[in-house]
N, C-alpha and C positions, 0 to 999 in steps of 0.2 A: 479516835478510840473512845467510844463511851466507858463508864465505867460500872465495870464487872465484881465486882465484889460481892458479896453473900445476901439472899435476898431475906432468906428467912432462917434462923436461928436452930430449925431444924428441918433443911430441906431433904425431899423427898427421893427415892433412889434414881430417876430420872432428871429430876431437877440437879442431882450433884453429878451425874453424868454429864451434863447439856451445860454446867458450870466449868465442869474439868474439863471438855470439850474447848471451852472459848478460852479458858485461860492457856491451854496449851497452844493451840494456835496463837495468840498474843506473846507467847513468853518464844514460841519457835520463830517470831515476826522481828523479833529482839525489842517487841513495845513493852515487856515485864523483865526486872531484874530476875535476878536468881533468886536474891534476898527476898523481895518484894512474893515473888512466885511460895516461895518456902512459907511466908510469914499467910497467907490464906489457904493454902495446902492447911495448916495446921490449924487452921478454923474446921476446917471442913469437915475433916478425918476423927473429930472430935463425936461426933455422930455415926452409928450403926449404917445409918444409909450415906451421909456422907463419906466414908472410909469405901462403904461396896461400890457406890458411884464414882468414885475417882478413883479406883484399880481396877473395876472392870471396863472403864473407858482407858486409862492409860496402859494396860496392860495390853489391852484388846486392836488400837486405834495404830497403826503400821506407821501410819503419819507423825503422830505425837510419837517424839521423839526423847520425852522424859526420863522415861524409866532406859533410855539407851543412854543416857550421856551422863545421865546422876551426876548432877550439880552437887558440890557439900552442903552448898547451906540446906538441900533438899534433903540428904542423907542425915546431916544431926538433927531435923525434923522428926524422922520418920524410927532417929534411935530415940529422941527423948519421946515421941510418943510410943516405942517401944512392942507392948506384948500382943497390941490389934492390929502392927502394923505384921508384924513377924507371923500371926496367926492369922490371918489375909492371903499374905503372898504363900505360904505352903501350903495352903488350901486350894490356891489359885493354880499351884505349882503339882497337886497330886491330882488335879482337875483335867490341868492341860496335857499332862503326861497320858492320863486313861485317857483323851480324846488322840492323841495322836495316833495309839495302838486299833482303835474305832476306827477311825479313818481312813488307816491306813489298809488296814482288814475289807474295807469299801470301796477300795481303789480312791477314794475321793482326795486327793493328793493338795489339792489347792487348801481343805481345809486343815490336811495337816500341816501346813508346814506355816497356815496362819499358829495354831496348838502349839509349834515349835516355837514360834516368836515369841508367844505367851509364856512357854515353860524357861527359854533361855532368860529371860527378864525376870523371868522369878527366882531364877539361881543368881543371877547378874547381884539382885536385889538383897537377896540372902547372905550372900559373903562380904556384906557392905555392912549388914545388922550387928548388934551384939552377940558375938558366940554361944552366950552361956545361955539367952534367950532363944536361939534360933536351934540349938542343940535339945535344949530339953521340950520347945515345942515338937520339933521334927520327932522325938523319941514317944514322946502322949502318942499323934498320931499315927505313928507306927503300928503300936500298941492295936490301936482300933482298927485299924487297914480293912482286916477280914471283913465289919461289918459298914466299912465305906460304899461309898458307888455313887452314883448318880445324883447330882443334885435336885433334877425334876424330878426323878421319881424312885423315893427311897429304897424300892424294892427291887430295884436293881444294884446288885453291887458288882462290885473290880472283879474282872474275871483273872484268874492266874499270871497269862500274858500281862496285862495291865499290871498285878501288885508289882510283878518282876518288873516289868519298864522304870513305874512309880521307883521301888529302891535302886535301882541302878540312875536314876535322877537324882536321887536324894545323896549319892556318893560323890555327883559332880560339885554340890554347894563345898565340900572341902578341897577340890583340886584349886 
């Protein structure tokens, strides 16, 4: 195992993709502890692009198996880094929700049920967070829902189906 550790101090969205990538595979190999795993995780996430690249890869990657098994030392990581990681995953979470109702609306079923993987992990992740942080993010976003939508292209926003999906998701973070 060569060693994988951070190359540059602010890598780039791809670069922290292609990092979260090996470390997953490494830590799913049992060649990274939990601890060890946690303590670069919390380099990384320290960064705008590092935080987007390691949840849109661990979030996204069916293989990686992280955000399925939430190690602790990976969860008191992700409470002490706190309000990016909580505003990430409901983002990620109001994301995957509008793509399932897409999806499914296309008959395209395979990539719903990748959207499902993504949305279950993000509640998974959510009920692990701190309450009072994950409550009053979910409650901002709410707030805004109407002029949400699409992250490629602004001008699309959540059609009715989707808000309703979106809050009947957002009911499961408390079951």
């Amino acid at each position: 195992m060569k060693k994988k550790t951070i190359i540059s101090q602010d890598p780039s969205f791809i670069q922290s993709i292609n990092i979260a990538n090996d470390w997953c595979k490494d830590w799913d190999d049992d060649l990274l502890s939990d601890e060890v795993l946690a303590d670069r995780i919390k380099e990384l996430i320290k960064t705008r692009n590092g935080i987007r690249g390691f949840f849109a890869y661990t979030l996204s990657d069916s293989n990686c198996t992280l955000l399925d098994k939430l190690p602790s030392s990976i969860i008191y990581i992700f409470r002490e880094i706190g309000e990016s990681v909580v505003e990430i995953t409901i983002k990620n979470l109001f994301m995957s929700s509008a793509q399932i109702v897409s999806h499914q609306k296309d008959k395209n079923f395979k990539y719903a049920a990748m959207s499902k993987n993504i949305s279950e992990r993000c509640i998974n992740l959510l009920k692990e967070l701190d309450t009072h942080l994950v409550t009053n993010q979910v409650n901002v976003m709410l707030s805004k829902l109407d002029q949400m939508g699409n992250s490629f292209d602004p001008k699309i926003k959540f059609n009715e189906t989707q808000k309703i999906y979106i809050r009947n998701k957002i009911k499961e973070i408390a079951q």
